[in-house]
C-alpha positions as CSV (number, residue, x, y, z in Angstrom):
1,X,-15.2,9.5,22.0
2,X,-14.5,6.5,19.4
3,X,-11.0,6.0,19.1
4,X,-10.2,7.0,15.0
5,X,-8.6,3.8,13.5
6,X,-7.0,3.6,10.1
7,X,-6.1,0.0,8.1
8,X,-4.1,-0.1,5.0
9,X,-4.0,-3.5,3.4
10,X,-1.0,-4.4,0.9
11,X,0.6,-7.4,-0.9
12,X,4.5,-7.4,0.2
13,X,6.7,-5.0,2.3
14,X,7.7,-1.6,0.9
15,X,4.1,-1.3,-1.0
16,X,3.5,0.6,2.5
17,X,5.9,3.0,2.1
18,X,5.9,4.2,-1.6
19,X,1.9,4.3,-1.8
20,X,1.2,5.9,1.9
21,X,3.7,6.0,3.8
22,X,3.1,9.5,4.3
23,X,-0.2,9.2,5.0
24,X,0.3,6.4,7.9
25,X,2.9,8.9,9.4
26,X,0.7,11.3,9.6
27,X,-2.3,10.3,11.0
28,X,0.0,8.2,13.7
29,X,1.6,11.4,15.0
30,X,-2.1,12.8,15.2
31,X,-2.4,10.0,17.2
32,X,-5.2,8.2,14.7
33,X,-4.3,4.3,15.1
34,X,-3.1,2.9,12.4
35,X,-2.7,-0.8,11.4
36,X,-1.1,-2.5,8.3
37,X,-2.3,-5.6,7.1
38,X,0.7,-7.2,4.8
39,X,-0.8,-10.6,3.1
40,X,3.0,-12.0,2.2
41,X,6.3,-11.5,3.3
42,X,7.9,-11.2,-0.4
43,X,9.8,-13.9,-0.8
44,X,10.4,-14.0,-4.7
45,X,11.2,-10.6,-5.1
46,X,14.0,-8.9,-6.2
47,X,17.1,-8.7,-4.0
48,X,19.0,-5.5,-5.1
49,X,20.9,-4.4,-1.5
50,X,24.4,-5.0,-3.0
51,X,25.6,-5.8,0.8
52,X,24.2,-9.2,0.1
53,X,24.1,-12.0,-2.0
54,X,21.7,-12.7,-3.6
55,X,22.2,-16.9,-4.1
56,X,23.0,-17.0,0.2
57,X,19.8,-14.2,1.1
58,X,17.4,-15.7,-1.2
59,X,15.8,-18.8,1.0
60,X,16.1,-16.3,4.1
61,X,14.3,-13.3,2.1
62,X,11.1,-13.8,3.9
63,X,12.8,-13.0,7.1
64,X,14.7,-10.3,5.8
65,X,11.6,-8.4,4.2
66,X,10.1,-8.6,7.5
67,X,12.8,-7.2,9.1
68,X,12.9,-4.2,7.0
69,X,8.8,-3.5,7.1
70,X,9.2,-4.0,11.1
71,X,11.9,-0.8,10.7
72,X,10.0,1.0,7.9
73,X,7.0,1.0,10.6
74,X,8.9,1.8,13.5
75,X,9.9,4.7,11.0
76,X,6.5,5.5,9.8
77,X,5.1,5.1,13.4
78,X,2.4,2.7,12.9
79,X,1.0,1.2,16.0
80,X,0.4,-2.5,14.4
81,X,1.4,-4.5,11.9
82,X,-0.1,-7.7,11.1
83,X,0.8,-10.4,8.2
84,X,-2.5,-12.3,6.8
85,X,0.1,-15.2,6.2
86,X,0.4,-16.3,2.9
87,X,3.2,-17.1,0.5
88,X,4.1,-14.4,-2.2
89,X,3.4,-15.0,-6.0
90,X,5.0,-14.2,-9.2
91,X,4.4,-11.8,-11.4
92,X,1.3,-12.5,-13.6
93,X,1.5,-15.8,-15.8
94,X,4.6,-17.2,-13.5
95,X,4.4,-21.1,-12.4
96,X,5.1,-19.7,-8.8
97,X,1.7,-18.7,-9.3
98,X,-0.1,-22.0,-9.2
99,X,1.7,-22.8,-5.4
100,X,-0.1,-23.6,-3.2
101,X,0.1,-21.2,-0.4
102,X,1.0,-18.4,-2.3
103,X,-1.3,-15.3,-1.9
104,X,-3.0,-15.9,-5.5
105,X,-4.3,-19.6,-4.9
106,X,-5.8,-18.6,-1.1
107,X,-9.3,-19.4,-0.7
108,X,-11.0,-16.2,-0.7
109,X,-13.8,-16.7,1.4
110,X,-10.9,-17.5,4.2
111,X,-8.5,-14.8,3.8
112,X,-11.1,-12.7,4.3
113,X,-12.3,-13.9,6.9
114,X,-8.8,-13.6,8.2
115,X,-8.9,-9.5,7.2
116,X,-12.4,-9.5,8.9
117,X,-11.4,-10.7,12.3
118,X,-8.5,-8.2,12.1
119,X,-11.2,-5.0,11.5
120,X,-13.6,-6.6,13.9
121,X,-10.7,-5.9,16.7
122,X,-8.9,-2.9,15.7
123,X,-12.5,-1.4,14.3
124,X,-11.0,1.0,11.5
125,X,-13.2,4.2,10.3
126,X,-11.0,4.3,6.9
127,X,-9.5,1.3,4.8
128,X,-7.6,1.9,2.1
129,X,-5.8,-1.0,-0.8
130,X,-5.1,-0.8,-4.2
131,X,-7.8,-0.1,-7.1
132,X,-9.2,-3.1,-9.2
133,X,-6.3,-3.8,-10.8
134,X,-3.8,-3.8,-7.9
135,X,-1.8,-1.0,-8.8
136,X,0.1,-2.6,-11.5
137,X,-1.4,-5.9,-11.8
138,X,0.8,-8.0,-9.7
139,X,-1.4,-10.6,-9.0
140,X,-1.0,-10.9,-4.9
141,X,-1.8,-6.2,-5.5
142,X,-4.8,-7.6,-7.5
143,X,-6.2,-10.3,-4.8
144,X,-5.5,-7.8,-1.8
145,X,-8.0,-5.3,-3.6
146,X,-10.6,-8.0,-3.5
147,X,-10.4,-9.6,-0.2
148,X,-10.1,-6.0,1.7
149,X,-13.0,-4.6,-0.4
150,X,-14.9,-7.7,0.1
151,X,-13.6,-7.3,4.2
152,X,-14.8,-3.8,4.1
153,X,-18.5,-4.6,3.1
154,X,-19.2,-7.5,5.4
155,X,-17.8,-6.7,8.5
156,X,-20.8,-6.5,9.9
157,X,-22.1,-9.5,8.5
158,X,-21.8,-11.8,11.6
159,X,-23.9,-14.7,9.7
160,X,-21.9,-14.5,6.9
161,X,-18.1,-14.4,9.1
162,X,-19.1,-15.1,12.7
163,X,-16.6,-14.5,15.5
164,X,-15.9,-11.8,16.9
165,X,-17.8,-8.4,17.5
166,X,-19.1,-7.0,14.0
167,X,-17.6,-3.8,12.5
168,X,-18.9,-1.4,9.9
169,X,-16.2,0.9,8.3
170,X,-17.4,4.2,6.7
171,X,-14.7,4.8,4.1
172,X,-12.8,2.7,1.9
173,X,-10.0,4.4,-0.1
174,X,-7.9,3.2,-3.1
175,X,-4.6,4.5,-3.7
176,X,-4.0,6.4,-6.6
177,X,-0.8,7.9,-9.3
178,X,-2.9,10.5,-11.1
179,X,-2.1,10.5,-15.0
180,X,-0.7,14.3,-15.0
181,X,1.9,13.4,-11.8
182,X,3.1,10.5,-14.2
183,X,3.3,12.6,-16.9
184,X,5.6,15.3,-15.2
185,X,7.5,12.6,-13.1
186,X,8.0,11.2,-16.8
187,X,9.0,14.9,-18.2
188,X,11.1,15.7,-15.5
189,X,13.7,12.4,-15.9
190,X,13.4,12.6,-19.4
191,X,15.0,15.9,-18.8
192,X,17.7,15.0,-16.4
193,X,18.5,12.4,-18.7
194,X,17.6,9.5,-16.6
195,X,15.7,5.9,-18.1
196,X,11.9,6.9,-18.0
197,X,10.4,4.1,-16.1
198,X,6.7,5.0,-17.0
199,X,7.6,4.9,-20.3
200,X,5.3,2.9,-22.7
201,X,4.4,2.1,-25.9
202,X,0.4,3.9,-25.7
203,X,2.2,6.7,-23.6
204,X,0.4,5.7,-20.7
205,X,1.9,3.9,-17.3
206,X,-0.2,1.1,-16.2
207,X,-0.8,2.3,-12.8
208,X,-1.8,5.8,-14.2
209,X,-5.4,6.6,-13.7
210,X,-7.7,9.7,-14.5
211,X,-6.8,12.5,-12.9
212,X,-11.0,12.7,-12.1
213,X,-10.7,9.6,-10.3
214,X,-8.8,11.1,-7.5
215,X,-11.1,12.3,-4.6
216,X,-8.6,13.0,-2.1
217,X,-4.6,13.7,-2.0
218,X,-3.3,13.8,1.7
219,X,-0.2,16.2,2.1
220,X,2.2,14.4,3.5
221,X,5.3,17.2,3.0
222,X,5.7,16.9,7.4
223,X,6.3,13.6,6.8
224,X,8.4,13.5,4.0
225,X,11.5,12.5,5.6
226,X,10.0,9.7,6.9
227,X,8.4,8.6,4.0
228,X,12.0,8.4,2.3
229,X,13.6,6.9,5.3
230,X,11.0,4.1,5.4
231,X,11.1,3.5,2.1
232,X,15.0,2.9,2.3
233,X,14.7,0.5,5.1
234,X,13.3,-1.8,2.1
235,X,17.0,-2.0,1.0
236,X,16.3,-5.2,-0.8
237,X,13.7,-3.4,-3.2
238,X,14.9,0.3,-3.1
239,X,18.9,0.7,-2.5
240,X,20.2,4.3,-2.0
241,X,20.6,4.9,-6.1
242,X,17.3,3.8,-7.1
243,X,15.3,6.0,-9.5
244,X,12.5,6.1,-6.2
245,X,15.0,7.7,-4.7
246,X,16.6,10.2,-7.4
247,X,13.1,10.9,-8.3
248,X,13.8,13.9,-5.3
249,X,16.8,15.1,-7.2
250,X,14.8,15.6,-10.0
251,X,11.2,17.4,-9.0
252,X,12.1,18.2,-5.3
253,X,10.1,18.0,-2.7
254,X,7.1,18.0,-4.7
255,X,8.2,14.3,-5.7
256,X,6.8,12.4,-2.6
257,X,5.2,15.2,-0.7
258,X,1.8,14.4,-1.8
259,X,-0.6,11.1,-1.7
260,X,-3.5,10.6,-4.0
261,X,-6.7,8.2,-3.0
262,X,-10.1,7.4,-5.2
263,X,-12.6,7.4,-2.5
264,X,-15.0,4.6,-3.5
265,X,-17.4,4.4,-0.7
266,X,-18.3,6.6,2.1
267,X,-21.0,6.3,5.1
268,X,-20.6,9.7,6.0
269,X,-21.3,13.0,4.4
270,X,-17.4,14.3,3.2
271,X,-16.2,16.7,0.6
272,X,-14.9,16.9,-3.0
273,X,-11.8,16.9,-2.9
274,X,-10.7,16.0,0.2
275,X,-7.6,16.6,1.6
276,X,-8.2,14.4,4.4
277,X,-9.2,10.5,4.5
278,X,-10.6,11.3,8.0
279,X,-13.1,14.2,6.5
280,X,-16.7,14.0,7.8
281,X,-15.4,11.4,11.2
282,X,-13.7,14.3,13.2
């Protein structure tokens, strides 16, 4: 029997853990393999573990980052982790952005060829990344969408990318905040009296999408624990009293306990909804 392989491709460390962490967890304790693909180690991003200083930890923040996605996977369970090996951007309209090195100025046909020779070897059934716009629009969330979609379609394509033995994957997934879990997440710290971080001017967040875009949402209460746990091994991004976190105090359980996907392609017959990204390959 063909081993069942998942691959989730992100940006920086921690996007792992907040968008499907659960969902890694899970299918590695059904013993599915399951590899992340990080393209940077964040290296300009925030630095809010107030053990540290933030002057003395910033040149050594690549290191660190790693440091905590290596324990947030050890956490989570997933069997490999690989960085594509790029430098992280800025937000969108930074100089940092015009580096060379940085995840936004890589030659696209190259990183994926990169992404390529990693699903040629660990031959994934499922990939999932962010939708068309990354998430939120962070340039390096934006450029991972392209080069794993344009990974998962020619995989196969051994004129195109030679090297290596070709792959076809049958599903690709994006993750996915449906626009009614915003709007009670919003609700609900509105109500405890906490700053509403969705909170915008056309009511909408920007990584909300139509609630008929989800195909799938993966329970992942089992896993819940470790979903939070990995997520606080990022202690530079999410500290202990960040609204990630107090997000639990407010809705309970029902805060983290689920993950929504889009399902954008599949090569097998599968269900709508799904509550499985493996649905129609087992």
């Amino acid at each position: 029997m063909t081993e069942l392989s998942f691959l989730a491709v992100h940006a920086h460390p921690d996007d792992e853990s907040i968008t499907m962490g659960g969902t890694l967890a899970r299918y590695a304790q059904e013993g599915i393999r399951t590899t992340l693909v990080t393209a940077t180690r964040g290296e300009v991003g925030e630095i809010l573990d107030k053990d540290l200083d933030p002057q003395e930890a910033a040149p050594r923040l690549a290191s660190i980052r790693e440091g905590e996605l290596r324990a947030a996977c050890a956490i989570l369970g997933v069997h490999e982790l690989v960085f594509l090996g790029y430098e992280d951007s800025g937000m969108m309209g930074e100089a940092r952005n015009s580096v060379p090195g940085t995840f936004w100025q890589a030659d696209q046909a190259e990183a994926v060829a990169r992404l390529i020779a990693i699903i040629r070897r660990v031959r994934p059934q499922v990939v999932a990344t962010y939708n068309e716009i990354g998430g939120y629009g962070h340039p390096d969330h934006i450029n991972a969408h392209r080069v794993a979609v344009m990974a998962f379609y020619h995989a196969d394509d051994i004129k195109l990318f030679p090297g290596g033995e070709p792959h076809r994957p049958s599903k690709l997934y994006y993750s996915a905040f449906p626009k009614s879990q915003v709007r009670a997440i919003s609700q609900a710290m509105k109500r405890a009296g906490m700053e509403d971080r969705f909170a915008r001017d056309d009511g909408e967040a920007p990584f909300a999408v139509d609630d008929d875009r989800v195909t799938a949402q993966v329970d992942v209460s089992d896993q819940l624990q470790r979903k939070l746990d990995a997520m606080l091994a990022h202690r530079t991004q999410i500290p202990p009293d960040s609204w990630f976190m107090k997000l639990r105090e407010v809705l309970g359980e029902r805060a983290w306990s689920r993950e929504s996907y889009e399902r954008v392609r599949s090569r097998v017959e599968a269900p709508t909804p799904e509550d499985d990204l493996f649905a129609g390959l087992r």
